[in-house]
PyMOL Python script that loads the backbone (N, CA, C, O; Angstrom):
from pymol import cmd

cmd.read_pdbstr("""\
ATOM      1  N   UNK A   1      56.519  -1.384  -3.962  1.00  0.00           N
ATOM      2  CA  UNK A   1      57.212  -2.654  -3.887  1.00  0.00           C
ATOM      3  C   UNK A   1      57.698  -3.021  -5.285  1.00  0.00           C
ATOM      4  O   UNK A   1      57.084  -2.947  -6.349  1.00  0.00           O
ATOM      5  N   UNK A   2      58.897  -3.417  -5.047  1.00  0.00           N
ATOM      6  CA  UNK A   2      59.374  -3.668  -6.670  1.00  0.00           C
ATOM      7  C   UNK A   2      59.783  -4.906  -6.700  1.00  0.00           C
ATOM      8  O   UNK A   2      60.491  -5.170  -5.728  1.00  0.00           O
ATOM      9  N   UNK A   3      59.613  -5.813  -7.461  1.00  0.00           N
ATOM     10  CA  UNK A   3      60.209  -7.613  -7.205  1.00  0.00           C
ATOM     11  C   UNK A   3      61.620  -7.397  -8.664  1.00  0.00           C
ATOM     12  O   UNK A   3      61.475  -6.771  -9.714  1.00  0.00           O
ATOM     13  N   UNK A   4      62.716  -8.066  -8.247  1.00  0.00           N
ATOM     14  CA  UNK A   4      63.735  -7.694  -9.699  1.00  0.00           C
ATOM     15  C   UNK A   4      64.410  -9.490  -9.626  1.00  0.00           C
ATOM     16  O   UNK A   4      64.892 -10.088  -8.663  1.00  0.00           O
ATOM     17  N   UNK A   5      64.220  -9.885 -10.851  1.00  0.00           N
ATOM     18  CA  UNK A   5      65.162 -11.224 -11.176  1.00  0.00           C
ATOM     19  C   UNK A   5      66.303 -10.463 -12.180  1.00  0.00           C
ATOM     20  O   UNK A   5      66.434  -9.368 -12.727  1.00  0.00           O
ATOM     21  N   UNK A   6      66.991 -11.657 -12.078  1.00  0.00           N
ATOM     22  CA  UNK A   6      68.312 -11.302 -12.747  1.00  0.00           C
ATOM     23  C   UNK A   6      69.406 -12.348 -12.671  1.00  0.00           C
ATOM     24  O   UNK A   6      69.477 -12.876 -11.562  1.00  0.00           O
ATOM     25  N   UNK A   7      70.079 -12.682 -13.368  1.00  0.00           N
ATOM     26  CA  UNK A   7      70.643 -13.750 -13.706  1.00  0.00           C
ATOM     27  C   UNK A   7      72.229 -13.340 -14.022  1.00  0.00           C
ATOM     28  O   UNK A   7      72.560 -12.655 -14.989  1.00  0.00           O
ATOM     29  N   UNK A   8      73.092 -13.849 -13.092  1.00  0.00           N
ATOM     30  CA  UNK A   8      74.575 -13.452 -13.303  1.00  0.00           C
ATOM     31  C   UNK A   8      75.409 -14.042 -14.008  1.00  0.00           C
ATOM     32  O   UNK A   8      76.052 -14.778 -13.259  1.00  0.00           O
ATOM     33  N   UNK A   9      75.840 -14.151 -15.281  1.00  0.00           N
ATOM     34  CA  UNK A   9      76.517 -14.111 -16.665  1.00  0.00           C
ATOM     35  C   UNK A   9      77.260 -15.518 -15.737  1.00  0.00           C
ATOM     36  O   UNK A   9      77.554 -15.503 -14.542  1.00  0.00           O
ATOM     37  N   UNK A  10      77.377 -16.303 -16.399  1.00  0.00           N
ATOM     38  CA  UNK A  10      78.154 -17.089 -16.473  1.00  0.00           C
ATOM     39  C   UNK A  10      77.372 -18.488 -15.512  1.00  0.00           C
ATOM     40  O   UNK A  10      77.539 -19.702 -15.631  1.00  0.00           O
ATOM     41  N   UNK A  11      76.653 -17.842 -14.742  1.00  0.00           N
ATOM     42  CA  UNK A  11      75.896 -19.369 -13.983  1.00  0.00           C
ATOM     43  C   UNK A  11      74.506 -19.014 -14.159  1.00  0.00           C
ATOM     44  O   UNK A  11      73.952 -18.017 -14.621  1.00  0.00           O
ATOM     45  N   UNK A  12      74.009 -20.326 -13.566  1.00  0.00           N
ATOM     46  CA  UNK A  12      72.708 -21.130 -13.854  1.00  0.00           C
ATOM     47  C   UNK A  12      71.748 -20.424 -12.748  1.00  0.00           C
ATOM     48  O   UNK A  12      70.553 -20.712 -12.791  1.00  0.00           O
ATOM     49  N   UNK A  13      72.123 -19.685 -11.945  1.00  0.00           N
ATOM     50  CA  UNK A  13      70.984 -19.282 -11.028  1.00  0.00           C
ATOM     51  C   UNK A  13      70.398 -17.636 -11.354  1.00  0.00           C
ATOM     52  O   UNK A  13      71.043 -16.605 -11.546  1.00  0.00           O
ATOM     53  N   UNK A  14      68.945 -17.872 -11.327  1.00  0.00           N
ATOM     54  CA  UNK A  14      68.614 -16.430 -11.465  1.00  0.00           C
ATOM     55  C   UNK A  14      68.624 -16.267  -9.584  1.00  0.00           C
ATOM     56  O   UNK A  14      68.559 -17.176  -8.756  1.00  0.00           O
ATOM     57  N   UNK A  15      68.745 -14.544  -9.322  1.00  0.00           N
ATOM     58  CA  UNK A  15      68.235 -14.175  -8.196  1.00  0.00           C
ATOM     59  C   UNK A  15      67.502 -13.424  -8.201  1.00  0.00           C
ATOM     60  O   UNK A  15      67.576 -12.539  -9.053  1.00  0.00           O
ATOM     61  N   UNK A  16      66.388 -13.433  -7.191  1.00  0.00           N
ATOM     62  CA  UNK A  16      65.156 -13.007  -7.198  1.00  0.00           C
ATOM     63  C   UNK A  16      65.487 -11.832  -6.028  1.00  0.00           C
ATOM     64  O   UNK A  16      66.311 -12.234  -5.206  1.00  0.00           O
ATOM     65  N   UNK A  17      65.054 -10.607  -5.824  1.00  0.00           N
ATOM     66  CA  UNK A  17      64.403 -10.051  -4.222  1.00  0.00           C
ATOM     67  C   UNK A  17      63.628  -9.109  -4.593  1.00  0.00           C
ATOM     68  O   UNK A  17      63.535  -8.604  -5.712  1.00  0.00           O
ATOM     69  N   UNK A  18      63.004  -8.842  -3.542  1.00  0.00           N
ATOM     70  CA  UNK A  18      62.051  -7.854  -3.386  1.00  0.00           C
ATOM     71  C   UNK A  18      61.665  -6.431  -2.635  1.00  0.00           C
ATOM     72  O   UNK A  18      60.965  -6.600  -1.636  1.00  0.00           O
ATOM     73  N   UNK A  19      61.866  -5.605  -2.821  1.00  0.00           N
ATOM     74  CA  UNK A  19      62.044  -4.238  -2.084  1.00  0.00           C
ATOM     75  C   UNK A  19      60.915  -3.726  -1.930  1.00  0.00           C
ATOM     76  O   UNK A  19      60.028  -3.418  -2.727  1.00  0.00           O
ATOM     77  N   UNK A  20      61.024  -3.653  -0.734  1.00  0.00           N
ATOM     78  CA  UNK A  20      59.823  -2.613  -0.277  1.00  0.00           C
ATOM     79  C   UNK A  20      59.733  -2.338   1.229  1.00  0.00           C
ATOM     80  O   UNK A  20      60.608  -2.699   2.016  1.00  0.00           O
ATOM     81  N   UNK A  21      58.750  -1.751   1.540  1.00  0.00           N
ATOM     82  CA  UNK A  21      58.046  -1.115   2.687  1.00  0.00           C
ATOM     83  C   UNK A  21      57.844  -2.757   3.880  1.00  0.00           C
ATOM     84  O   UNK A  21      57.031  -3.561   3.423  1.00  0.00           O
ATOM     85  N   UNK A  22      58.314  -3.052   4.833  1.00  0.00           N
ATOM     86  CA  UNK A  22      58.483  -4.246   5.552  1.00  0.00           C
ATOM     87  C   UNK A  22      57.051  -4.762   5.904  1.00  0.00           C
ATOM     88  O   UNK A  22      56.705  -5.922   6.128  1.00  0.00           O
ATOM     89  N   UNK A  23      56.119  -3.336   5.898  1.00  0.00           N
ATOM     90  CA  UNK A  23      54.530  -3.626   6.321  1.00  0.00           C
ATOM     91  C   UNK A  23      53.827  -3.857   5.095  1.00  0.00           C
ATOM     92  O   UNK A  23      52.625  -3.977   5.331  1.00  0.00           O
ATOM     93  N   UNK A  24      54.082  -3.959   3.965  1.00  0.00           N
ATOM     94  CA  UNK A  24      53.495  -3.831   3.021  1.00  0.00           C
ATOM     95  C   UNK A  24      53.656  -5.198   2.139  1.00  0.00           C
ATOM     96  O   UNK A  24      52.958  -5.603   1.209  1.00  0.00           O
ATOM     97  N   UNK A  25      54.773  -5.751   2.727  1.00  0.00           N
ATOM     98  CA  UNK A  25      55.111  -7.217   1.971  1.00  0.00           C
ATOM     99  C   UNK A  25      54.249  -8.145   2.319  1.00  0.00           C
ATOM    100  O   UNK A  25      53.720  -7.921   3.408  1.00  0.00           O
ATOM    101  N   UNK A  26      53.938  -9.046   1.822  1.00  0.00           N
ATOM    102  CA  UNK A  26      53.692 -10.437   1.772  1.00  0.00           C
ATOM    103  C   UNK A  26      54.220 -11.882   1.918  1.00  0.00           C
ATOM    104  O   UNK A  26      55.428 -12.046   2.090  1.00  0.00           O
ATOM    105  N   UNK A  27      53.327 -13.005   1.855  1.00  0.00           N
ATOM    106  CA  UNK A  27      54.120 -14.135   1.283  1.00  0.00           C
ATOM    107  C   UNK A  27      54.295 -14.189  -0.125  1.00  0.00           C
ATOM    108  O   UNK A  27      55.094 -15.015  -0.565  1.00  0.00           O
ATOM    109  N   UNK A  28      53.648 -13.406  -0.943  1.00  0.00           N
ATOM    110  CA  UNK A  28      53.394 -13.663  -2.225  1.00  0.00           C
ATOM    111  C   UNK A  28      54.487 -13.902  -3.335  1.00  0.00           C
ATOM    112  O   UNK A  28      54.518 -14.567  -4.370  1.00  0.00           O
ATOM    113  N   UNK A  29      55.506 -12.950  -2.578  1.00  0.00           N
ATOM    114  CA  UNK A  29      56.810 -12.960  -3.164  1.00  0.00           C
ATOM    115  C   UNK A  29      57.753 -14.866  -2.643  1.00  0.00           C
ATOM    116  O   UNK A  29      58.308 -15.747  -3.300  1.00  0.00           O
ATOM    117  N   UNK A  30      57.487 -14.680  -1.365  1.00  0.00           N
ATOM    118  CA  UNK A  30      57.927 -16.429  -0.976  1.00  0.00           C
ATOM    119  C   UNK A  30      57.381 -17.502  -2.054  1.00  0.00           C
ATOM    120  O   UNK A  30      58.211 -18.097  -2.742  1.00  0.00           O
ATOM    121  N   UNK A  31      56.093 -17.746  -2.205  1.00  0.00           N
ATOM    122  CA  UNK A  31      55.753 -18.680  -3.126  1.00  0.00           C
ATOM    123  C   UNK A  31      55.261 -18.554  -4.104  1.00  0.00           C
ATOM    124  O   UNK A  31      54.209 -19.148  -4.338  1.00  0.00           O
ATOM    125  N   UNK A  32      56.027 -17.487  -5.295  1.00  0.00           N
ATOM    126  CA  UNK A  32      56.614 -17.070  -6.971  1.00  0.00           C
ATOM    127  C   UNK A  32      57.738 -17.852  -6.525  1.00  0.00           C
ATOM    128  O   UNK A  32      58.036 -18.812  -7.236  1.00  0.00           O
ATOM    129  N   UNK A  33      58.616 -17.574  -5.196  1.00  0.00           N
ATOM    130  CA  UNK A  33      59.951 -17.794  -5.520  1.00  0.00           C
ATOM    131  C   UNK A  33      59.928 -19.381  -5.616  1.00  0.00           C
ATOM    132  O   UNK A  33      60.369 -19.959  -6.609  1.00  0.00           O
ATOM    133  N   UNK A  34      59.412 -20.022  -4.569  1.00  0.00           N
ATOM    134  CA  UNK A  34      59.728 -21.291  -4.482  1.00  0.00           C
ATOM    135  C   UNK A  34      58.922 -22.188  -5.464  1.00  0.00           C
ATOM    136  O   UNK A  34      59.415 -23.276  -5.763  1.00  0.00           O
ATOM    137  N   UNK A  35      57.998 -21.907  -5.871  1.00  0.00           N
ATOM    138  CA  UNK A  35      57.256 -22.110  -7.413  1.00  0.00           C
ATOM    139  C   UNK A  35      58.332 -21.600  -8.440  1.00  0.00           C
ATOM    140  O   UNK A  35      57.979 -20.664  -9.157  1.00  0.00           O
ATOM    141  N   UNK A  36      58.843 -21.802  -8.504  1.00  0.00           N
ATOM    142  CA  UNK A  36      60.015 -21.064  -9.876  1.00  0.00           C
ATOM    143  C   UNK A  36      61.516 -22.309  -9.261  1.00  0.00           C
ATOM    144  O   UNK A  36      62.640 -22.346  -9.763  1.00  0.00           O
ATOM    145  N   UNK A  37      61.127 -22.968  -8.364  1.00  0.00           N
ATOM    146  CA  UNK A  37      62.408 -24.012  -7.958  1.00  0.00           C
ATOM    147  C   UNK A  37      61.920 -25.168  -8.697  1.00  0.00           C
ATOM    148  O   UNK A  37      60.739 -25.206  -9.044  1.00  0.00           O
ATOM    149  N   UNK A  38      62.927 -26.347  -9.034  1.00  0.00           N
ATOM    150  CA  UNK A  38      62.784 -27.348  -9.263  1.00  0.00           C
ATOM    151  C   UNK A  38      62.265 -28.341  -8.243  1.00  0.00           C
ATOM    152  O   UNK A  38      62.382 -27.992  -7.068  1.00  0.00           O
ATOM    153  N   UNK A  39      61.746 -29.449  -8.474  1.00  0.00           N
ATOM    154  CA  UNK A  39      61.271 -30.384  -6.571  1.00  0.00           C
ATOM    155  C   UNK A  39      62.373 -30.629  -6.117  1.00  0.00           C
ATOM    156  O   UNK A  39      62.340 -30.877  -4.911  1.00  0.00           O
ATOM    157  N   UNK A  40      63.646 -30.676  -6.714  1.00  0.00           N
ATOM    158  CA  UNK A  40      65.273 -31.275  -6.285  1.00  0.00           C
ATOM    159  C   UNK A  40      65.545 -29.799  -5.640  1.00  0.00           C
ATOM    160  O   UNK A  40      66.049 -29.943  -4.526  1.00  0.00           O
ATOM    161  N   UNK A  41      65.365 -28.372  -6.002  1.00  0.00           N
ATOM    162  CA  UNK A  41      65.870 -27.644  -5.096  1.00  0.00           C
ATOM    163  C   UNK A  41      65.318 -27.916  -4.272  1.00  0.00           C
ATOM    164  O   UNK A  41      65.815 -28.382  -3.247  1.00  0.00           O
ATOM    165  N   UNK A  42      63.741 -27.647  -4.515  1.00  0.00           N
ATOM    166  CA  UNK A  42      63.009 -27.242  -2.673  1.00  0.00           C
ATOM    167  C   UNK A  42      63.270 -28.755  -1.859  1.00  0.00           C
ATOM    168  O   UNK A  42      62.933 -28.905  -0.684  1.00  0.00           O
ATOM    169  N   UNK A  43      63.897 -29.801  -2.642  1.00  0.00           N
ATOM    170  CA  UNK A  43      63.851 -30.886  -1.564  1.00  0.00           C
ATOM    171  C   UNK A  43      65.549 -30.437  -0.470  1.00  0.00           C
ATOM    172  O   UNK A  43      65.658 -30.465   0.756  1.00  0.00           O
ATOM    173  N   UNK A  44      66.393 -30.146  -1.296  1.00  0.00           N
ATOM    174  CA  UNK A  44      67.683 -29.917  -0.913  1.00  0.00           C
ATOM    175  C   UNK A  44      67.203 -28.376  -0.017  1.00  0.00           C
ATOM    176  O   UNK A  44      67.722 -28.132   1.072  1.00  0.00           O
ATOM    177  N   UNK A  45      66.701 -27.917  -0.320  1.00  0.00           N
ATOM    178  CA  UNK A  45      66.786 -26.513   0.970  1.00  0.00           C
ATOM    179  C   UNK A  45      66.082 -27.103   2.173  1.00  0.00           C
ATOM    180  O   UNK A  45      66.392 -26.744   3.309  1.00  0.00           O
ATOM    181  N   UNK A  46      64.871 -28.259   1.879  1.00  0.00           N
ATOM    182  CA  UNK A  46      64.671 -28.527   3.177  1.00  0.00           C
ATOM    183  C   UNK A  46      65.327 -29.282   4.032  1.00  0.00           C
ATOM    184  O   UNK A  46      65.315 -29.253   5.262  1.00  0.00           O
ATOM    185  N   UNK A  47      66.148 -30.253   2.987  1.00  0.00           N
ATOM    186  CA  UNK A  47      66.957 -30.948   4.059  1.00  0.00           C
ATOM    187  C   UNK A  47      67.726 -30.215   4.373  1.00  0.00           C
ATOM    188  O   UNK A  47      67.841 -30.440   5.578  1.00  0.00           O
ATOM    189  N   UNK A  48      68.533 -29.263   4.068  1.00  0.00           N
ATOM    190  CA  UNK A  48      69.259 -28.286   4.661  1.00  0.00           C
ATOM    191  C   UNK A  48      69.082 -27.861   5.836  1.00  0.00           C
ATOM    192  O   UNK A  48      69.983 -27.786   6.671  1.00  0.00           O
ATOM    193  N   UNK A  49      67.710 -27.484   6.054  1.00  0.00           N
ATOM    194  CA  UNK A  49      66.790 -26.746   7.076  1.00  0.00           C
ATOM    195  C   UNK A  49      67.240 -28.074   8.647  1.00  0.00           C
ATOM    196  O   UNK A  49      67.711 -28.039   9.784  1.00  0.00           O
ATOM    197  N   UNK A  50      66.933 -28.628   8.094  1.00  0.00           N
ATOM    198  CA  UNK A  50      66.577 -30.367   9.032  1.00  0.00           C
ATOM    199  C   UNK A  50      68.125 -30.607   9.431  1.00  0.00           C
ATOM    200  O   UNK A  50      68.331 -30.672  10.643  1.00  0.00           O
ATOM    201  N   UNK A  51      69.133 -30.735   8.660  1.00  0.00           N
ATOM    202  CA  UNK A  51      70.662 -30.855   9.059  1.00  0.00           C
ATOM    203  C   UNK A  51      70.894 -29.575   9.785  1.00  0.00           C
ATOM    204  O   UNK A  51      71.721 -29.781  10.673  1.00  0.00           O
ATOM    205  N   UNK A  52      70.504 -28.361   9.765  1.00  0.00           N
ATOM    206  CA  UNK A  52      70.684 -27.185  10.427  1.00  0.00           C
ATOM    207  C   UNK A  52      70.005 -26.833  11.935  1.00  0.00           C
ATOM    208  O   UNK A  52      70.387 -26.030  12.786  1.00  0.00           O
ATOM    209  N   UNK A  53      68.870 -27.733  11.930  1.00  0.00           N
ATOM    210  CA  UNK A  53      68.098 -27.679  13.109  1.00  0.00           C
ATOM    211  C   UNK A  53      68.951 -28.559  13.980  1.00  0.00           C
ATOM    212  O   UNK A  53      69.497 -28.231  15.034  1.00  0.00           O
ATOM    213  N   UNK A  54      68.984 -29.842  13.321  1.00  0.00           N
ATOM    214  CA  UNK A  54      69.601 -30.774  14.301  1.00  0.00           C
ATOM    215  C   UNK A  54      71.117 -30.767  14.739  1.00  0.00           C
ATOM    216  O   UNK A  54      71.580 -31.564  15.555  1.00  0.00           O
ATOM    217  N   UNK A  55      71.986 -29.567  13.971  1.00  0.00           N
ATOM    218  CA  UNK A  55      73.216 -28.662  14.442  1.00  0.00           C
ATOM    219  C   UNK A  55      73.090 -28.032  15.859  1.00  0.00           C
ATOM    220  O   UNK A  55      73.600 -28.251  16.958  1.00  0.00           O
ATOM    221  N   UNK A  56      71.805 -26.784  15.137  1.00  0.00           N
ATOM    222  CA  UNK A  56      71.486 -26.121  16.427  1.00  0.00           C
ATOM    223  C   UNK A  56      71.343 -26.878  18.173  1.00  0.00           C
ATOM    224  O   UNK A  56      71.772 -26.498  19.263  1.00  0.00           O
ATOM    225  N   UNK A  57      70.558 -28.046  17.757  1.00  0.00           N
ATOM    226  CA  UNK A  57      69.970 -28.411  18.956  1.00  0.00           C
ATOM    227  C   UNK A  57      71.216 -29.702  19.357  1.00  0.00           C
ATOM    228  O   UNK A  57      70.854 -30.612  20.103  1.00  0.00           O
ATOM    229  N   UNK A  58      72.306 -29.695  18.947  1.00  0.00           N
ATOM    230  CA  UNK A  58      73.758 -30.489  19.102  1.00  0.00           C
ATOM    231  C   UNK A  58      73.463 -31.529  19.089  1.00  0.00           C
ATOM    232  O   UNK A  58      73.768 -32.276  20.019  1.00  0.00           O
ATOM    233  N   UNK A  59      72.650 -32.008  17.856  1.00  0.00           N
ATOM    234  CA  UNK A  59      72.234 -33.565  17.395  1.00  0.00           C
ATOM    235  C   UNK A  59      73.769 -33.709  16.465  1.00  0.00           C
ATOM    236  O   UNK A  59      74.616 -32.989  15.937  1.00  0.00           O
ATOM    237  N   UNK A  60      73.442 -35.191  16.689  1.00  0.00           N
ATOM    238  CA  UNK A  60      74.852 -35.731  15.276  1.00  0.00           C
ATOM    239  C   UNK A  60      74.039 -35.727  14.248  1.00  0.00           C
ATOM    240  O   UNK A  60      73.005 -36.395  14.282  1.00  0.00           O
ATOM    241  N   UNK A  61      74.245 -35.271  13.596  1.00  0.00           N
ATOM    242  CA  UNK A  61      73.956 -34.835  11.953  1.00  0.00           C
ATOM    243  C   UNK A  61      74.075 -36.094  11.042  1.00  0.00           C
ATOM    244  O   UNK A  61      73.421 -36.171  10.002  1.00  0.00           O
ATOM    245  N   UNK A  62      75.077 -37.259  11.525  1.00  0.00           N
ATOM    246  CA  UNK A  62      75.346 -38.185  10.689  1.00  0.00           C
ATOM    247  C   UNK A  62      74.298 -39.315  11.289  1.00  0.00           C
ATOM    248  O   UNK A  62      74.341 -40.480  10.892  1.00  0.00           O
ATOM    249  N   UNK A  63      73.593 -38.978  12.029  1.00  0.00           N
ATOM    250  CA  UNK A  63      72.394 -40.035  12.618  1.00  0.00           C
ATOM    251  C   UNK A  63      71.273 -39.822  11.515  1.00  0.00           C
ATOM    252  O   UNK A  63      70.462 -40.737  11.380  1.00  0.00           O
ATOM    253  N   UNK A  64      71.148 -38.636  10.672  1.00  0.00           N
ATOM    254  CA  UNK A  64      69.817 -38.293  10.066  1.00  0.00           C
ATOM    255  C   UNK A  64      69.595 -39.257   9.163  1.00  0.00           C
ATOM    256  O   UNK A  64      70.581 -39.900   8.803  1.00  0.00           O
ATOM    257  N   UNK A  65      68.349 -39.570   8.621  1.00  0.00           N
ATOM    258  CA  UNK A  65      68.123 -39.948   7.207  1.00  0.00           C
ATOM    259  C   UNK A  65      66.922 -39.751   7.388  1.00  0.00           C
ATOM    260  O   UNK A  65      66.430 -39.251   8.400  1.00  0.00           O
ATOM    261  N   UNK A  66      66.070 -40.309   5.960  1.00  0.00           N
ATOM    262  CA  UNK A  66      65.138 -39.956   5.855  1.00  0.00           C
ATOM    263  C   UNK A  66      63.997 -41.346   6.485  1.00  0.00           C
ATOM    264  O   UNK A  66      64.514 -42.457   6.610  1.00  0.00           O
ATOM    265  N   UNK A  67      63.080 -41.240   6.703  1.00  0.00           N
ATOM    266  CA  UNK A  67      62.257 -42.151   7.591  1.00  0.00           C
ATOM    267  C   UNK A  67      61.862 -43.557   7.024  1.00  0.00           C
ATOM    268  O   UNK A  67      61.070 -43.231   6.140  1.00  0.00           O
ATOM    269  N   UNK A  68      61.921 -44.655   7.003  1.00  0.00           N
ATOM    270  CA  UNK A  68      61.727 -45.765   6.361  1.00  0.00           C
ATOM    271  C   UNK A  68      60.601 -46.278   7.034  1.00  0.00           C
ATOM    272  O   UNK A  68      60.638 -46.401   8.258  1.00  0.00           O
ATOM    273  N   UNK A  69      59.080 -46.758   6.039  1.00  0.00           N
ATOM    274  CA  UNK A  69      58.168 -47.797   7.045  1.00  0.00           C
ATOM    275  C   UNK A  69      58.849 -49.272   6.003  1.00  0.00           C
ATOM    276  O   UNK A  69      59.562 -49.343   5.002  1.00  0.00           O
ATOM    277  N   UNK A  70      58.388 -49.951   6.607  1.00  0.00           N
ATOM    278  CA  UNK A  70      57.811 -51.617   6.112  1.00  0.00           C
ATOM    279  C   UNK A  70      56.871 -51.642   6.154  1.00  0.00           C
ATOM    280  O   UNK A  70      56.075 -51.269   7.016  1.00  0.00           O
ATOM    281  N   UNK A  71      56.733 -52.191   5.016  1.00  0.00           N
ATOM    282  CA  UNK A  71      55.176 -52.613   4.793  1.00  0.00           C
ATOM    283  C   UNK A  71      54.940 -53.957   4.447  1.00  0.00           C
ATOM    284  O   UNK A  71      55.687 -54.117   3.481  1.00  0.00           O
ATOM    285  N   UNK A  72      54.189 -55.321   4.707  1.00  0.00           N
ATOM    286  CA  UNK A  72      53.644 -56.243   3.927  1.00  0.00           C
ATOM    287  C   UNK A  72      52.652 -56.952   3.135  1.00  0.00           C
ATOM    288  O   UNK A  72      51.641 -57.175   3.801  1.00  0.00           O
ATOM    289  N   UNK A  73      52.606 -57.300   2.168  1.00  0.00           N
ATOM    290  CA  UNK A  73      51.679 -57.164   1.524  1.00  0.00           C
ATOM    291  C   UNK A  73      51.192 -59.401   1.475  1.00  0.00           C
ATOM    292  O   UNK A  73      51.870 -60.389   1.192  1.00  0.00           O
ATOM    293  N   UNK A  74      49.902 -59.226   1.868  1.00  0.00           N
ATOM    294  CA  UNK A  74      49.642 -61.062   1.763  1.00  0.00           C
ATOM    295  C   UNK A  74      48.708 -60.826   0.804  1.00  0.00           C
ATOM    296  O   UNK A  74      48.173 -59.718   0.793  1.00  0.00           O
ATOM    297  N   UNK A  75      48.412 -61.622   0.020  1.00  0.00           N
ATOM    298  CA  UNK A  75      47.166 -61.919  -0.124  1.00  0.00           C
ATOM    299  C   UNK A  75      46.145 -62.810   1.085  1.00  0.00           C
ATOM    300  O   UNK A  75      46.503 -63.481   2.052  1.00  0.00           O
ATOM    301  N   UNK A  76      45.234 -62.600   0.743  1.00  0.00           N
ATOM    302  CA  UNK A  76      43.607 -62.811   1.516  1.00  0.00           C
ATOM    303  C   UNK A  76      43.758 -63.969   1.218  1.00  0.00           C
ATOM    304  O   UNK A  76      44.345 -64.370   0.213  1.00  0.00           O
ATOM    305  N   UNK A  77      42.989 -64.962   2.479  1.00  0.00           N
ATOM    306  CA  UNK A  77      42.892 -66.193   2.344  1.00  0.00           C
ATOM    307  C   UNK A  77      41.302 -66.526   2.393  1.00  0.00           C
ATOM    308  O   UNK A  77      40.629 -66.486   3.423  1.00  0.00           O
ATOM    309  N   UNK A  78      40.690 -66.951   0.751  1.00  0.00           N
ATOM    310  CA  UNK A  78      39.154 -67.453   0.621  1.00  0.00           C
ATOM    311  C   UNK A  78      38.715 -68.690   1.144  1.00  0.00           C
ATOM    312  O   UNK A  78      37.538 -69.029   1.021  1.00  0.00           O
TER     313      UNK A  78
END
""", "prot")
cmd.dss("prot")
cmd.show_as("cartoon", "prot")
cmd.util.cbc("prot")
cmd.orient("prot")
């Protein structure tokens, strides 16, 4: 198994993959990779994931956001 990064002249992204034997791989190579992202990538690939699911399953896409509670806060009455 050989893992190779490498970085293409002129932009900001390295690319990572990994070659080998299909029985012989791991996750190990998955989380180097996603440990080596910023929290702004891995947040943007998941929403990706979430706008892509809700494609698949012929949701409107422009319904999504992200989940809002309310909360209130009193003070205690002594």
């Amino acid at each position: 198994m050989e893992v190779l990064c490498y970085n293409w002249s002129g932009m900001n992204k390295i690319i990572m993959e990994r070659r080998g034997k299909i029985e012989d791989l791991d996750r190990s190579f998955d989380i180097e990779f996603w440990q080596r992202q910023s929290h702004q990538a891995r947040f943007t690939a998941a929403w990706e994931m979430i706008v892509h699911a809700h494609k698949v399953k012929g949701r409107d896409v422009r319904q999504l956001r992200l989940q809002r509670s309310i909360e209130t806060f009193q003070r205690q009455q002594r």
